[in-house]
C-alpha positions, 0 to 999 in steps of 0.5 A: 184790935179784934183778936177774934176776927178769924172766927167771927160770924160777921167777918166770915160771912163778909168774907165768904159773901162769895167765892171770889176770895177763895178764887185768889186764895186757891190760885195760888197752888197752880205753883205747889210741886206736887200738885194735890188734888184735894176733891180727888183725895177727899172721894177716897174716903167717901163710901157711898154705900154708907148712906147720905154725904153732907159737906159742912162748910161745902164753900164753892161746891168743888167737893160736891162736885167731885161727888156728883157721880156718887151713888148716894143723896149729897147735900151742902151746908154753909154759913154763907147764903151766897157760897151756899147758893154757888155750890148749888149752882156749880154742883147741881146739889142741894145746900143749906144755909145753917151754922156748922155747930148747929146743924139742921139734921137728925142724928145718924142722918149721913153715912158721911160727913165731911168738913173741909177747910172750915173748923178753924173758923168755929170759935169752938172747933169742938162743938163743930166735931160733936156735930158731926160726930152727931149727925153721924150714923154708926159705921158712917165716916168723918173726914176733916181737912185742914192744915199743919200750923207750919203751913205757909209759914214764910206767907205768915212771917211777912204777914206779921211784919207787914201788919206790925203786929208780929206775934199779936196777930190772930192767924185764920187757922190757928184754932184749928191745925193738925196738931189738934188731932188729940181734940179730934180723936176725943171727940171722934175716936181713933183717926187715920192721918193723911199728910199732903206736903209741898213747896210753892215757888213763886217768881212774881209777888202778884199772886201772893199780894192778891193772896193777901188782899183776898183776907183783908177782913181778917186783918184789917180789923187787928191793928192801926196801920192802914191797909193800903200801907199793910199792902205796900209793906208786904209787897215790898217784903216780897220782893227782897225775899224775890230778890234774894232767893230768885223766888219766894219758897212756900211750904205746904202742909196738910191732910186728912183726918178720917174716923169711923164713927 
C-alpha cells in the first residue's frame, strides 16, 4: 500500500493531467442546497488595488476567470502542465508551470495570493503556507480554500468500505482541513474564518460512482482488490443507502481562510 498516494507528485500529476477529473468531481454539486458559488466567494476578498493576484494551484482557471475584470496582473501557477495550459486557455491569463512549495516569485511579488483546493495535496502544507506567506507583499491578502474533515463524509464511509481498507485509507484532503487553522494562523497571522455548509441529495448513484471513478489514482494504489470490484462494491453500497433513505444525503463543509499579511 502507498499511504502517501494522495500527496505524491507522480499521482497528482497523472491525476490532475487534465481537467477532466475535477469535471466529475465538481458536477456533483449541481445537487448541493444551497448552492455556493466559490469563484464569487474567493473575489470578495481580492483587492485588486494591493497589487498582482497569483492563483497557486489555479487548476482549470475557473478563478482566474472569475478574476478576469480584475484591474490588476493575475497569473496561474500549477503543478499540472496540462491544467496550466487549460486555465490559460479558459481564462486568457498568464500560468505557470511550478511546484507550490517552490514557487518561481520574488518575495512580496503579489498583493494577493490565493491557494484553492490544493494544500491538501502538499506532503508538507506548511512549506506551502510559507510560500505564500513569502511571495506576499506587507499589507497584501492570502486567501486559502479547503475543506472541514467531516466534509463528504458518507462518500468517505462507503469509500472505506468499498476499498476494505477501512480506517487504513489515506483520504486526499486529510493533511490539510479546516481543523489545521492553528497551522495556518502559525505560519500566516490571525484569520478570518468563512464557513460554507450544504447537503447534496442524490436520487441516482451515477454521479457519485463517476465521483469515484474521477480519483481512481489515489485509491487504487492503496490496497489489493481490484478496481472494477472496488466500483461494484461501492455502487452496490449506494444503492441500499438509495433504497433505504429515498436518496444519498452528503454533508458539505468548507471555507476560507483569509490573512492579511
Amino acid at each position: 500500500m502507498t499511504s502517501g498516494a494522495p500527496t505524491d507528485r507522480a499521482t497528482l500529476r497523472r491525476q490532475y493531467a487534465d481537467g477532466t477529473t475535477l469535471d466529475a468531481r465538481s458536477s456533483i454539486y449541481a445537487w448541493q442546497t444551497p448552492r455556493h458559488d466559490l469563484v464569487a466567494e474567493v473575489r470578495r476578498f481580492v483587492d485588486p488595488t494591493l497589487g498582482p493576484v497569483v492563483d497557486v494551484g489555479c487548476g482549470r482557471g475557473q478563478y482566474l476567470l472569475g478574476l478576469a475584470t480584475a484591474a490588476a496582473p493575475v497569473v496561474g501557477i500549477d503543478l499540472s502542465s496540462g491544467l496550466a495550459t487549460t486555465a490559460r486557455d479558459a481564462s486568457g491569463r498568464p500560468t505557470v508551470v511550478a511546484d507550490a512549495t517552490a514557487l518561481p516569485l520574488p518575495d512580496a511579488a503579489a498583493g494577493t495570493a490565493l491557494a484553492l483546493h490544493m494544500l491538501y495535496h502538499l506532503p508538507d502544507p506548511v512549506q506551502g503556507l510559507q510560500e505564500l506567506h513569502r511571495v506576499t507583499r506587507p499589507g497584501g491578502s492570502v486567501v486559502v480554500l479547503t475543506n472541514g474533515a467531516d466534509h463528504l463524509r458518507t462518500y468517505r464511509e462507503l469509500v472505506r468500505e468499498a476499498t476494505g481498507l477501512g480506517e487504513r485509507l489515506a483520504w486526499p484532503g486529510a493533511a490539510f482541513t479546516l481543523d489545521h487553522r492553528p497551522l495556518v494562523e502559525a505560519v500566516l497571522g490571525p484569520v478570518e474564518l468563512v464557513e460554507l455548509r450544504g447537503t447534496i441529495e442524490l436520487d441516482s448513484t451515477e454521479p457519485l460512482v463517476a465521483y469515484l471513478q474521477s480519483s481512481r489514482d489515489f485509491y487504487d494504489v492503496q490496497g489489493a482488490r481490484p478496481w472494477s470490484d472496488v466500483l461494484t462494491r461501492f455502487e452496490a453500497l449506494a444503492r441500499l443507502r438509495v433504497a433505504r433513505d429515498g436518496a444519498l444525503l452528503l454533508d458539505t463543509h468548507s471555507g476560507l481562510f483569509v490573512a492579511r499579511r
